[in-house]
PDB file of N, CA, C and O in Angstrom:
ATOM      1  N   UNK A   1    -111.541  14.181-173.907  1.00  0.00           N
ATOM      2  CA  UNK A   1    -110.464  13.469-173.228  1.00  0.00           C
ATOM      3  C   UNK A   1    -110.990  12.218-172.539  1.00  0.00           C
ATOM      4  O   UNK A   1    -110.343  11.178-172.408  1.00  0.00           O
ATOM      5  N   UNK A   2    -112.485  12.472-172.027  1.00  0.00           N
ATOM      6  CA  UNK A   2    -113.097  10.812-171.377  1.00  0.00           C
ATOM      7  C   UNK A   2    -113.139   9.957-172.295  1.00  0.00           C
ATOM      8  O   UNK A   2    -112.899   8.757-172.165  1.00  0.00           O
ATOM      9  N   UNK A   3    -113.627  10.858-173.862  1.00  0.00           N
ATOM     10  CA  UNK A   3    -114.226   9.613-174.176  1.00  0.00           C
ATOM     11  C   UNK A   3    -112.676   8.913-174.966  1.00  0.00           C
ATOM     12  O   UNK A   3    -112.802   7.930-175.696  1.00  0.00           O
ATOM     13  N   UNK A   4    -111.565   9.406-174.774  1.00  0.00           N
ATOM     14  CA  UNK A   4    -110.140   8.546-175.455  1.00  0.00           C
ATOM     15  C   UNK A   4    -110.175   7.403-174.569  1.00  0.00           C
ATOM     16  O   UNK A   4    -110.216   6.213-174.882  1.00  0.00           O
ATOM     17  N   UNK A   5    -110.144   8.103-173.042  1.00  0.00           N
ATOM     18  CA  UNK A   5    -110.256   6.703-171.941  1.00  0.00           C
ATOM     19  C   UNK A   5    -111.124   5.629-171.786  1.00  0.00           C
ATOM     20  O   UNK A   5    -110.685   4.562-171.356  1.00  0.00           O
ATOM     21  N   UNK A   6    -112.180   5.750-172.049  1.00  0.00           N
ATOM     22  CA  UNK A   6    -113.480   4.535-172.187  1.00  0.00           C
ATOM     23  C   UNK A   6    -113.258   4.077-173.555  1.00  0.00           C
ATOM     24  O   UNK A   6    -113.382   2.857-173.667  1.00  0.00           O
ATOM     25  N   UNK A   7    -112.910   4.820-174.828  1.00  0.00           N
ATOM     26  CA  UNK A   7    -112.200   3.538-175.721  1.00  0.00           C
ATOM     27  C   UNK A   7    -110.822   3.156-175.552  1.00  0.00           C
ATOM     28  O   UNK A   7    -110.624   2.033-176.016  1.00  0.00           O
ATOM     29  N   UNK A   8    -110.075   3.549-175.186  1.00  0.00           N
ATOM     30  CA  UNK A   8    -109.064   2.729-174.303  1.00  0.00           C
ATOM     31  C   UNK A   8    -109.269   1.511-173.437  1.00  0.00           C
ATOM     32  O   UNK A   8    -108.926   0.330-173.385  1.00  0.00           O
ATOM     33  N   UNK A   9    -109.875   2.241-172.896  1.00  0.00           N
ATOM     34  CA  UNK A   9    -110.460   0.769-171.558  1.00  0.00           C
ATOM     35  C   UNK A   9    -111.245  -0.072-172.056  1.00  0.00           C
ATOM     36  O   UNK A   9    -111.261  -1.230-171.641  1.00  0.00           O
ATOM     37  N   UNK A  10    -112.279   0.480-173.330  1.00  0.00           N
ATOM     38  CA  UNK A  10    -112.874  -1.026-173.597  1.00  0.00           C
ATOM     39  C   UNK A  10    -112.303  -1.289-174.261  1.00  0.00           C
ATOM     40  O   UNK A  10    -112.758  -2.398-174.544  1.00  0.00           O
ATOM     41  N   UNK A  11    -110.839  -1.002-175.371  1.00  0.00           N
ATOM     42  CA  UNK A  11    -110.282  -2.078-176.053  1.00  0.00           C
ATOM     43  C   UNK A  11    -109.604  -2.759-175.272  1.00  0.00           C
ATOM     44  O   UNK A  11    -109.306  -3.807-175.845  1.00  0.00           O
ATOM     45  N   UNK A  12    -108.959  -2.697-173.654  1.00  0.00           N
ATOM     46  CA  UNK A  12    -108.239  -3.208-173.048  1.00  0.00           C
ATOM     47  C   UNK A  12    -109.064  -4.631-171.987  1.00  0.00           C
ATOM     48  O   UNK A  12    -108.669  -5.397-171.109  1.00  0.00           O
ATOM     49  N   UNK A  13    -110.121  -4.427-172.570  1.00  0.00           N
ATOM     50  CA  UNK A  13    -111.157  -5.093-172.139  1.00  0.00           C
ATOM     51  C   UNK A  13    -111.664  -6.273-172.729  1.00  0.00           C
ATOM     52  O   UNK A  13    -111.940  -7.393-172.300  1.00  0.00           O
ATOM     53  N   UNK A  14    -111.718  -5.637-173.990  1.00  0.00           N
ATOM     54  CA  UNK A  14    -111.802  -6.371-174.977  1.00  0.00           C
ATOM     55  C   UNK A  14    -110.574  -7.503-175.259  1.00  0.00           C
ATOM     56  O   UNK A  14    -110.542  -8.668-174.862  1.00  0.00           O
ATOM     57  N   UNK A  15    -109.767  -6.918-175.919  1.00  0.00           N
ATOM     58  CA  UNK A  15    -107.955  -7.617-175.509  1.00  0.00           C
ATOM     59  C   UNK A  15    -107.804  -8.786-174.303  1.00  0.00           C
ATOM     60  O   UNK A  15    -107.432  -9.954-174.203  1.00  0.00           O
ATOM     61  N   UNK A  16    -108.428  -7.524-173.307  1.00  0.00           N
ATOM     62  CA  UNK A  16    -108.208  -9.248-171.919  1.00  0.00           C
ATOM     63  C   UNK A  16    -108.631 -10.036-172.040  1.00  0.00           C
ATOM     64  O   UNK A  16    -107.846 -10.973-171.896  1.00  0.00           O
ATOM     65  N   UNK A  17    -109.750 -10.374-172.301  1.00  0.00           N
ATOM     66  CA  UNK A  17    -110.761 -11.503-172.588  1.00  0.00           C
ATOM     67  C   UNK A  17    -110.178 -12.197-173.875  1.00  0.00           C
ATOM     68  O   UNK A  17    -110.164 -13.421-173.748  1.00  0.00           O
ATOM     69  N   UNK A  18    -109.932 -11.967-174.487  1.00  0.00           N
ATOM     70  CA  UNK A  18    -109.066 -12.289-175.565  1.00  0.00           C
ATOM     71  C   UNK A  18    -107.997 -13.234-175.440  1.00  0.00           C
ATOM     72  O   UNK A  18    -107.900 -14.454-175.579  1.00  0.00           O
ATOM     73  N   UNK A  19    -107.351 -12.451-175.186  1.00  0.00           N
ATOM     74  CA  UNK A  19    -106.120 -13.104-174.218  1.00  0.00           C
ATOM     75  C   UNK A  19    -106.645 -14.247-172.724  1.00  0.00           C
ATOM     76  O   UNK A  19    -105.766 -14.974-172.262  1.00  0.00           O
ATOM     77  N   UNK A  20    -107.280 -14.269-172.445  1.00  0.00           N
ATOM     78  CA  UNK A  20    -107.905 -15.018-171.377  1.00  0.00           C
ATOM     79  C   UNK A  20    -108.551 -16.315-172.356  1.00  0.00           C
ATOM     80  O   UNK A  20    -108.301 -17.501-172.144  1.00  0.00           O
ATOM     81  N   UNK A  21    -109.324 -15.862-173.330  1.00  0.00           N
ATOM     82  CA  UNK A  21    -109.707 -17.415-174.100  1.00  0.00           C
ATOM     83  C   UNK A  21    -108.558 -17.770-174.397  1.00  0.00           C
ATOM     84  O   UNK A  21    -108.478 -18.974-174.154  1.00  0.00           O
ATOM     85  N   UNK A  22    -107.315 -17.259-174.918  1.00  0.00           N
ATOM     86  CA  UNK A  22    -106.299 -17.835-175.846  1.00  0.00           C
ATOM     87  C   UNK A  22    -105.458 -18.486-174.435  1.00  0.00           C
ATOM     88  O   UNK A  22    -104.966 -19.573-174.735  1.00  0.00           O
ATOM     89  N   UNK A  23    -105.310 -18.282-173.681  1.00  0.00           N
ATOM     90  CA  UNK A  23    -104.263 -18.647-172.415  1.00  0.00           C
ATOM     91  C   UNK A  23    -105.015 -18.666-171.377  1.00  0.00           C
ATOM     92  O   UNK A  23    -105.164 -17.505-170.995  1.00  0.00           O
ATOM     93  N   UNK A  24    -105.659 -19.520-170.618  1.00  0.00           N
ATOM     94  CA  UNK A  24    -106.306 -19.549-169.185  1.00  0.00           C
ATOM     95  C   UNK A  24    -105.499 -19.474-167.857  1.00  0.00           C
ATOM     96  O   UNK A  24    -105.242 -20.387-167.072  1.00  0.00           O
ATOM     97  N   UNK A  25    -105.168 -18.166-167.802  1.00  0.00           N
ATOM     98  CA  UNK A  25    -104.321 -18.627-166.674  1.00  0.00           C
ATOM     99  C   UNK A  25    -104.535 -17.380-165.609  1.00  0.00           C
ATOM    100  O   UNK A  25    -105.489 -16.625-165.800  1.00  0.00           O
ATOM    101  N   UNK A  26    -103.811 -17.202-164.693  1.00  0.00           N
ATOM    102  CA  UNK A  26    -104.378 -15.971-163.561  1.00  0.00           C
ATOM    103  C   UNK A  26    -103.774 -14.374-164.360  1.00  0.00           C
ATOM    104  O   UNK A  26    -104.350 -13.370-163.941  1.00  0.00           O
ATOM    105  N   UNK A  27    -103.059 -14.225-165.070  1.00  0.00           N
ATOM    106  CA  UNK A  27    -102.446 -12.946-165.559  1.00  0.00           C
ATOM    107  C   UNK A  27    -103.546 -12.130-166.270  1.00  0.00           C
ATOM    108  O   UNK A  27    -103.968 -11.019-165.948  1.00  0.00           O
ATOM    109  N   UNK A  28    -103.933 -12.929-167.331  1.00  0.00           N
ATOM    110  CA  UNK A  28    -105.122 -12.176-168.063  1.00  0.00           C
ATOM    111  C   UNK A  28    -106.508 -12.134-167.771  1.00  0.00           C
ATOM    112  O   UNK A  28    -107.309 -11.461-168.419  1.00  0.00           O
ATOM    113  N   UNK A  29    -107.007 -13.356-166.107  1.00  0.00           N
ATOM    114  CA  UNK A  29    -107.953 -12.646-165.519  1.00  0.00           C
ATOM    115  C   UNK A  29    -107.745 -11.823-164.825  1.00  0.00           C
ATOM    116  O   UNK A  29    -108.584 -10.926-164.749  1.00  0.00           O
ATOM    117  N   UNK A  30    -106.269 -11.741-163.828  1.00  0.00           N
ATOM    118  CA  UNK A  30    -106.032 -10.303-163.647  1.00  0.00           C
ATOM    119  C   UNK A  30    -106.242  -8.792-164.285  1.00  0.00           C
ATOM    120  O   UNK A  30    -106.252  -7.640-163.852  1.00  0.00           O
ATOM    121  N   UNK A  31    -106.372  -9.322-165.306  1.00  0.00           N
ATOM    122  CA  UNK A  31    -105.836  -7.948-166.958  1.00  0.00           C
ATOM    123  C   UNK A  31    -107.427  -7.851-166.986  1.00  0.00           C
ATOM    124  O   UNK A  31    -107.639  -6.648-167.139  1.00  0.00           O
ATOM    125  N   UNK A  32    -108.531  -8.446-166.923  1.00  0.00           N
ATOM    126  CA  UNK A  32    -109.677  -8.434-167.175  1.00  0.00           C
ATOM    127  C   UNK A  32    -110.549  -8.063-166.497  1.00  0.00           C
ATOM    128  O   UNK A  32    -111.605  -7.646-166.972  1.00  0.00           O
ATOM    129  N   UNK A  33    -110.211  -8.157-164.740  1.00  0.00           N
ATOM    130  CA  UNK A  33    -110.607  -7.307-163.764  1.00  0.00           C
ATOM    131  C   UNK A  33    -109.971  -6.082-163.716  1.00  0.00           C
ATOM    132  O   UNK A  33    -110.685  -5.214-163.213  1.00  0.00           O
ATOM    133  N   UNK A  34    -109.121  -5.794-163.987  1.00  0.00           N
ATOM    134  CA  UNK A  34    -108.855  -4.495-163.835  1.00  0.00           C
ATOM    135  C   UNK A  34    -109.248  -3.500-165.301  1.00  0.00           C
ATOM    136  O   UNK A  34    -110.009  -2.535-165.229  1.00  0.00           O
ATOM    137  N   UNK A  35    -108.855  -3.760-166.058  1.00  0.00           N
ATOM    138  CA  UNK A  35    -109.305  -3.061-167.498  1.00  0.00           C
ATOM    139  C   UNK A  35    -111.038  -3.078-166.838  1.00  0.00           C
ATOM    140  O   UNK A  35    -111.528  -1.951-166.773  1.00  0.00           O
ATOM    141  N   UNK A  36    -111.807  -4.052-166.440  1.00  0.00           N
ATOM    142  CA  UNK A  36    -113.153  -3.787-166.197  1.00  0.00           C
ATOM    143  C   UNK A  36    -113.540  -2.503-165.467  1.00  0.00           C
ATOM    144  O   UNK A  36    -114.308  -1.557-165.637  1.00  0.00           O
ATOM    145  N   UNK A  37    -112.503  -2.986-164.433  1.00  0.00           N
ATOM    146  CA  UNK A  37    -112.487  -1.520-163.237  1.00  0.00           C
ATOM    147  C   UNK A  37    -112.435  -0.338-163.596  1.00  0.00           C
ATOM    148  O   UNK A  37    -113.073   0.601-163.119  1.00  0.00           O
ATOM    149  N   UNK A  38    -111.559  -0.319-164.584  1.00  0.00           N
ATOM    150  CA  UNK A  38    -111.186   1.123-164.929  1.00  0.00           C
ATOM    151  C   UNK A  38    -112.063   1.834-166.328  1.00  0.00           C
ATOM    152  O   UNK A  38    -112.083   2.980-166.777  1.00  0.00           O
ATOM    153  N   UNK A  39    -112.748   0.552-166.743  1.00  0.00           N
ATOM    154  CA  UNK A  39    -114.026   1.179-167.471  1.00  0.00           C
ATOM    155  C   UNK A  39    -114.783   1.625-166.941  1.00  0.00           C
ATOM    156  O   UNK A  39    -114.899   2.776-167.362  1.00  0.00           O
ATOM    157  N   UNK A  40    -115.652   1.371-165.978  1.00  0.00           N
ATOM    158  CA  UNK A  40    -117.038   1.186-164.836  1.00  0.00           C
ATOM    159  C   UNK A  40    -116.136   2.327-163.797  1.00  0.00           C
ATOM    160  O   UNK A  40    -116.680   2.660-162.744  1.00  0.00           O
ATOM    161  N   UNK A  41    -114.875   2.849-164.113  1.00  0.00           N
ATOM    162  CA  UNK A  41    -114.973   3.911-163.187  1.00  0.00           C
ATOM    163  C   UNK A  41    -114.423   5.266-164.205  1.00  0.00           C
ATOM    164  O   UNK A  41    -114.104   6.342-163.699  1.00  0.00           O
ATOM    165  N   UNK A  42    -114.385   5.055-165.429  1.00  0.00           N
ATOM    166  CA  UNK A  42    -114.255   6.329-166.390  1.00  0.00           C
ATOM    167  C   UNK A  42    -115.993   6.611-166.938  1.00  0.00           C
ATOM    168  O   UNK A  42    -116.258   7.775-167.237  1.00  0.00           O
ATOM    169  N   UNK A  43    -116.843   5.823-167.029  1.00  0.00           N
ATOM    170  CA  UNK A  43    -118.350   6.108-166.800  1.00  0.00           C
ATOM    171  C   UNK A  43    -118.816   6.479-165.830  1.00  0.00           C
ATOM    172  O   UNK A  43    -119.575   7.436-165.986  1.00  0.00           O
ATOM    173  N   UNK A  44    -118.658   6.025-164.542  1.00  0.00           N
ATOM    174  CA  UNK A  44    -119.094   6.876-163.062  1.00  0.00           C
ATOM    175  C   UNK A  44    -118.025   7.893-163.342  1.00  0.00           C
ATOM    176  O   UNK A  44    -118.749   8.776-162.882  1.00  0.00           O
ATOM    177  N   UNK A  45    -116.932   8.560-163.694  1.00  0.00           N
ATOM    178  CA  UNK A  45    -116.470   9.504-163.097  1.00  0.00           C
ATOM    179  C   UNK A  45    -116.963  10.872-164.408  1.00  0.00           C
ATOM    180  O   UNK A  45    -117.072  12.064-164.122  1.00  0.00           O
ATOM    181  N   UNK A  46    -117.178  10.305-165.735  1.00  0.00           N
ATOM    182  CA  UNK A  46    -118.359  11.398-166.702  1.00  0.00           C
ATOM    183  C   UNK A  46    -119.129  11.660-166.067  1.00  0.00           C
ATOM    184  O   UNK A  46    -119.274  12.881-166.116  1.00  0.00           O
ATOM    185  N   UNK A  47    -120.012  11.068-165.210  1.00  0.00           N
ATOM    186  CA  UNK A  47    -121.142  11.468-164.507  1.00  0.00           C
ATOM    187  C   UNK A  47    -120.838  12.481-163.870  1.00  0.00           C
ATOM    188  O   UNK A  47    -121.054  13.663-164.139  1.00  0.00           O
ATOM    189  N   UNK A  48    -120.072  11.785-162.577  1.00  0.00           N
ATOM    190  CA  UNK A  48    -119.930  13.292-161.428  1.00  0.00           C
ATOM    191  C   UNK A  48    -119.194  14.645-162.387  1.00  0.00           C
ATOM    192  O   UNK A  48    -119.970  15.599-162.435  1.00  0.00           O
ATOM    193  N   UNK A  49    -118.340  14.800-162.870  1.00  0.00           N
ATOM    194  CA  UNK A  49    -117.943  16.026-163.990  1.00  0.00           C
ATOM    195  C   UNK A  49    -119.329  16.587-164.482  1.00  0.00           C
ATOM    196  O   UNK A  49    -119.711  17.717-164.177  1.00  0.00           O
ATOM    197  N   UNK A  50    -119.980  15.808-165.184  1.00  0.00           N
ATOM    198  CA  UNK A  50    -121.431  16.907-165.507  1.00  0.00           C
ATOM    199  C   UNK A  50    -122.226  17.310-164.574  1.00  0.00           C
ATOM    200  O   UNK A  50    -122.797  18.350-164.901  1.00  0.00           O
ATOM    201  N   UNK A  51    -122.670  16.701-162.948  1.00  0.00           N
ATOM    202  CA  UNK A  51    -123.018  17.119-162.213  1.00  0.00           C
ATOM    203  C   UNK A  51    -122.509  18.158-161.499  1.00  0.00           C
ATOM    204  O   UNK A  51    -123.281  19.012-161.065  1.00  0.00           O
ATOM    205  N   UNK A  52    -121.198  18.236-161.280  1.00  0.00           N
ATOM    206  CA  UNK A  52    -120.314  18.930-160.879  1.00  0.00           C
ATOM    207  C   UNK A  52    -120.364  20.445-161.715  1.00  0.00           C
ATOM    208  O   UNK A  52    -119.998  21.536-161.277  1.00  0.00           O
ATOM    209  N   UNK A  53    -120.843  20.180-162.832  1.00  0.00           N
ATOM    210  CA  UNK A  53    -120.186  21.956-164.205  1.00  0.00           C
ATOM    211  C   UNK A  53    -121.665  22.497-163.585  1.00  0.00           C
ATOM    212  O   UNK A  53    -121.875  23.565-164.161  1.00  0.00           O
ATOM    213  N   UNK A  54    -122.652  22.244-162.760  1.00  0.00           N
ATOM    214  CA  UNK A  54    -123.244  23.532-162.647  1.00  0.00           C
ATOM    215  C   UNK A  54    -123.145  24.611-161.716  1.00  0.00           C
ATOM    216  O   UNK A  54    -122.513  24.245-160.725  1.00  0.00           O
ATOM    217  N   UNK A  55    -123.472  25.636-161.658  1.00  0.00           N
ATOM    218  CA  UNK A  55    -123.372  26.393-160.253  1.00  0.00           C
ATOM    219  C   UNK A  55    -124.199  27.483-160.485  1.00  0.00           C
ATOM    220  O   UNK A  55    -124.424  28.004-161.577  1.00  0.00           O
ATOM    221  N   UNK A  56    -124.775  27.899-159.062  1.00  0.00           N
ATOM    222  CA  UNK A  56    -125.936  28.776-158.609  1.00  0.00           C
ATOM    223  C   UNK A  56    -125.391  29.867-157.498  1.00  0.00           C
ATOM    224  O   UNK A  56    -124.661  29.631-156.535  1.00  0.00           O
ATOM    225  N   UNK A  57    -125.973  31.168-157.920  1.00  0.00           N
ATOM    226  CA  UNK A  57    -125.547  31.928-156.921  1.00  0.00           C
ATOM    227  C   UNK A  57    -126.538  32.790-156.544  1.00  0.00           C
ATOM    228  O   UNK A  57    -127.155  33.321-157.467  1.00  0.00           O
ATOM    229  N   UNK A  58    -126.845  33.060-155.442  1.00  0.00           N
ATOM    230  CA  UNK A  58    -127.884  33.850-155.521  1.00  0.00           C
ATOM    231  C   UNK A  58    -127.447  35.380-154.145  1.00  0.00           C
ATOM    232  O   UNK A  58    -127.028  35.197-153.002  1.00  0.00           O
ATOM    233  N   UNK A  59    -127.702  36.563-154.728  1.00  0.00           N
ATOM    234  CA  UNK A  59    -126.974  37.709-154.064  1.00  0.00           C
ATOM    235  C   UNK A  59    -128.448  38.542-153.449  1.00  0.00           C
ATOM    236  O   UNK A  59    -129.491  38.727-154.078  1.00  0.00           O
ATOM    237  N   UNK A  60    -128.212  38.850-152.383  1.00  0.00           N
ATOM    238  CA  UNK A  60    -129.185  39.523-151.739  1.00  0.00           C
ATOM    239  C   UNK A  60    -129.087  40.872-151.893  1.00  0.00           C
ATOM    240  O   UNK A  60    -127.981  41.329-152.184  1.00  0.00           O
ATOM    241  N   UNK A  61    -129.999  41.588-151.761  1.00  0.00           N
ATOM    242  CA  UNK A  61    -130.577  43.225-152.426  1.00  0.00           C
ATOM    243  C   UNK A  61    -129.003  44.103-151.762  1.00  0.00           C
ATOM    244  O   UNK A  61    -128.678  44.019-150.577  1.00  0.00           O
ATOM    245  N   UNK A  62    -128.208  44.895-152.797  1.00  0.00           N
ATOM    246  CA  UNK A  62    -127.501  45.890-152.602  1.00  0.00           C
ATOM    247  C   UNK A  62    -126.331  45.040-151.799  1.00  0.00           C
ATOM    248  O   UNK A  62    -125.879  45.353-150.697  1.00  0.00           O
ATOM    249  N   UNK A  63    -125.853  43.645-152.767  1.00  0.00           N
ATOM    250  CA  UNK A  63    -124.483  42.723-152.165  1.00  0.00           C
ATOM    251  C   UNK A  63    -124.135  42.954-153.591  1.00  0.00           C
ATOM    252  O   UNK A  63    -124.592  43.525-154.582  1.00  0.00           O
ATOM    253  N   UNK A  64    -123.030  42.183-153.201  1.00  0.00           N
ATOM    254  CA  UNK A  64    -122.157  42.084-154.135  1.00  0.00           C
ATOM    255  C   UNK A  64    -121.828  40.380-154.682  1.00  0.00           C
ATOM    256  O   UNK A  64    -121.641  39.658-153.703  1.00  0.00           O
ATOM    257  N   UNK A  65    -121.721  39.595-156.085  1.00  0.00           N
ATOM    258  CA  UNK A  65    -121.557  38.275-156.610  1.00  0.00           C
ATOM    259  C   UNK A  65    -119.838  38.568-157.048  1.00  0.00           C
ATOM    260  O   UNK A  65    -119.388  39.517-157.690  1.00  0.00           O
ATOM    261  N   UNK A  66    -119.295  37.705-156.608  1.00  0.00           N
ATOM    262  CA  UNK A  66    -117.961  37.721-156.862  1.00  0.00           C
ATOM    263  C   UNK A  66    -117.956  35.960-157.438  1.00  0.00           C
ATOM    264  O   UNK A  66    -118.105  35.075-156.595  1.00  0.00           O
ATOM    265  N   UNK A  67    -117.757  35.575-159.044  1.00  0.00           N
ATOM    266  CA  UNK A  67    -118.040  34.617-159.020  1.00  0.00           C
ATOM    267  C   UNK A  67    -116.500  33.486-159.827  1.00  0.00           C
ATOM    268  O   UNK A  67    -116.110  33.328-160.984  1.00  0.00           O
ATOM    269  N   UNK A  68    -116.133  33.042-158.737  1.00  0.00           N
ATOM    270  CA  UNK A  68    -114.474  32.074-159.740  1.00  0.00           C
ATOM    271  C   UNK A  68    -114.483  30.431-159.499  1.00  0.00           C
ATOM    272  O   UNK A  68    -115.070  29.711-158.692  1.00  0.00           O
ATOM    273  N   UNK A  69    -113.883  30.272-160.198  1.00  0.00           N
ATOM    274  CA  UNK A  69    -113.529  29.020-160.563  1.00  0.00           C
ATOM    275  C   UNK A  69    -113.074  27.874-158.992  1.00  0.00           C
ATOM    276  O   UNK A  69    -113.359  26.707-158.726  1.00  0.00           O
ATOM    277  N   UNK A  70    -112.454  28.693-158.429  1.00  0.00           N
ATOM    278  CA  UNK A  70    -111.689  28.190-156.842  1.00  0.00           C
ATOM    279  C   UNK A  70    -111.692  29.225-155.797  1.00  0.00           C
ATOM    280  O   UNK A  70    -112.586  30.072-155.801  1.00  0.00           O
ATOM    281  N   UNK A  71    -110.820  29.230-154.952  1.00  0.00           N
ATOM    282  CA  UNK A  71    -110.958  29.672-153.991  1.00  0.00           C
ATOM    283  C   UNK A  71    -110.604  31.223-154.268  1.00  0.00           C
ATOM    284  O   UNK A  71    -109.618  31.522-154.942  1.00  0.00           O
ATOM    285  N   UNK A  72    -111.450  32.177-153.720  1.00  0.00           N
ATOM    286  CA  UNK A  72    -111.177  33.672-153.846  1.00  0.00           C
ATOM    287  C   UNK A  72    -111.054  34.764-152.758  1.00  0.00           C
ATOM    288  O   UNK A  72    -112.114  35.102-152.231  1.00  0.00           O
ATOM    289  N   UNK A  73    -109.898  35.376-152.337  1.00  0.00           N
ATOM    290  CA  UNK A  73    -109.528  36.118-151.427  1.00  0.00           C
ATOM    291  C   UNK A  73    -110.062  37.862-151.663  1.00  0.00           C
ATOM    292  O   UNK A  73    -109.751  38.576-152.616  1.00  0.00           O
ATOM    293  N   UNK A  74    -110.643  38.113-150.881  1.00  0.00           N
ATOM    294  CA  UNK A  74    -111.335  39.511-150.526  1.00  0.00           C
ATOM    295  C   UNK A  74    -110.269  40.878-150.397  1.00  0.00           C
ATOM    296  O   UNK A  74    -110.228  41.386-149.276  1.00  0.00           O
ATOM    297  N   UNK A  75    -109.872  41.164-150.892  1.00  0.00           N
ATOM    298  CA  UNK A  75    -109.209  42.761-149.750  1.00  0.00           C
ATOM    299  C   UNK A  75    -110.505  43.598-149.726  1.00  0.00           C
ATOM    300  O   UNK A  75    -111.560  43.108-149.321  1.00  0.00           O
ATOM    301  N   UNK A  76    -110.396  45.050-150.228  1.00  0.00           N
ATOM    302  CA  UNK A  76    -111.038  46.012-149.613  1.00  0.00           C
ATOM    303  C   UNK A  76    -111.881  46.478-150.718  1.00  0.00           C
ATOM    304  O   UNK A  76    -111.543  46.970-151.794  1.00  0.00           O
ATOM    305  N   UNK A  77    -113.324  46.165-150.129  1.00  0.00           N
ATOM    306  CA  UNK A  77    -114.306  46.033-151.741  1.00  0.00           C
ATOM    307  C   UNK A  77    -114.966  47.479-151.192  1.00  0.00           C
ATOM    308  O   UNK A  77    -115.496  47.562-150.084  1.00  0.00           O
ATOM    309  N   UNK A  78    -114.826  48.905-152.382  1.00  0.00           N
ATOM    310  CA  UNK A  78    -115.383  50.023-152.091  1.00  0.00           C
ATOM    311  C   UNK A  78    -116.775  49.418-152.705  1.00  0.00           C
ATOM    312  O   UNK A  78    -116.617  48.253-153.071  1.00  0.00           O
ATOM    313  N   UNK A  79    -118.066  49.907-152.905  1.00  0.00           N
ATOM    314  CA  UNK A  79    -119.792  49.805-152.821  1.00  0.00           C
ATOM    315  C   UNK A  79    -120.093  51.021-152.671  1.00  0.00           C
ATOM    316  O   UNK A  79    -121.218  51.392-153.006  1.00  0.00           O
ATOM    317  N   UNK A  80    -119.187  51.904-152.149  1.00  0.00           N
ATOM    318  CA  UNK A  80    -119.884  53.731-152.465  1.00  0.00           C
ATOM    319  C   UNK A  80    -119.734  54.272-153.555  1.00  0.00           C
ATOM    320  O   UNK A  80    -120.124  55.436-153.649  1.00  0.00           O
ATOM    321  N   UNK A  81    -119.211  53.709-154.568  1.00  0.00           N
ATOM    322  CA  UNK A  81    -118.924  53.996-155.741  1.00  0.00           C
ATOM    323  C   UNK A  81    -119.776  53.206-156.847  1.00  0.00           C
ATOM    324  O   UNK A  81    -119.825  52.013-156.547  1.00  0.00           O
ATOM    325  N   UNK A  82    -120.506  53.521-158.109  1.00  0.00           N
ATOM    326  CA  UNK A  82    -121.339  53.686-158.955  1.00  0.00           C
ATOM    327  C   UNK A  82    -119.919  53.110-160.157  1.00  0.00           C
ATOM    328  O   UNK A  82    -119.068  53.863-160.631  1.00  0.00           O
ATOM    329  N   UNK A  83    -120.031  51.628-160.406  1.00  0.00           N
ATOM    330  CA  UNK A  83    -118.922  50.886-161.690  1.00  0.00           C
ATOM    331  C   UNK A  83    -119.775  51.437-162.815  1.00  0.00           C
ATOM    332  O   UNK A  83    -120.966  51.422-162.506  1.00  0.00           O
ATOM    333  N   UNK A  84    -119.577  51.834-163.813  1.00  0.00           N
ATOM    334  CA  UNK A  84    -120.002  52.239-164.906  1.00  0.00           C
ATOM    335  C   UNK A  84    -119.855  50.579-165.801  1.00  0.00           C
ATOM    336  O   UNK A  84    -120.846  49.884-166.027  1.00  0.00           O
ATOM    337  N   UNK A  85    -118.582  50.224-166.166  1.00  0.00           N
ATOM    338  CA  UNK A  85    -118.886  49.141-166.422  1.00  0.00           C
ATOM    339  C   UNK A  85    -119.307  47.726-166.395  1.00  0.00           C
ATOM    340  O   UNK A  85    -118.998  46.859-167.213  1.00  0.00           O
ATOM    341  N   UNK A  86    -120.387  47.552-164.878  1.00  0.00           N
ATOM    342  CA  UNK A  86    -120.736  46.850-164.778  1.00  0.00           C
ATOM    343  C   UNK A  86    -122.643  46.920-164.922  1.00  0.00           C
ATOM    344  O   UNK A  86    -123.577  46.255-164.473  1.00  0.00           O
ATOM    345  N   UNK A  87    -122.508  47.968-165.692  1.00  0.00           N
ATOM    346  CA  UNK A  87    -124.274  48.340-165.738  1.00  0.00           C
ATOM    347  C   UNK A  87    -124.847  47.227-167.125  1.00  0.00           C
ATOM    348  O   UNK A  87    -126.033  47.209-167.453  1.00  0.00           O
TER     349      UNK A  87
END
């Protein structure tokens, strides 16, 4: 899905400048700063997403890892009991 947007944005990039040789006027350097912008911020924002997909957990002797996606609410966790399917 990023990479539809960064060729999007650089054909719109491409296009402005385009349009900016063919007509000199303030509209399509407008069109040319911004299509820029929004390239140079669909490359910084791939970045943080891959930095972002890792995660570490680390559980201390006889705890429990409860591990989700967002935020996760607790009720009443039994631990005297032996899960068979979690061996």
């Amino acid at each position: 899905m990023l990479s539809i947007i960064k060729l999007l944005s650089a054909i719109s990039f491409i296009g402005s400048v385009v349009w900016f040789i063919a007509q000199r006027d303030y509209e399509p350097a407008i069109a040319i700063v911004t299509s820029l912008s929004a390239f140079i911020a669909a490359w910084f924002g791939d970045k943080k997403l891959k930095q972002k997909a890792t995660q570490n957990q680390n559980i201390g002797k006889n705890g429990i890892g409860i591990q989700a996606g967002g935020d996760v609410s607790l009720g009443n966790i039994c631990t005297n009991r032996k899960a068979k399917d979690a061996e």
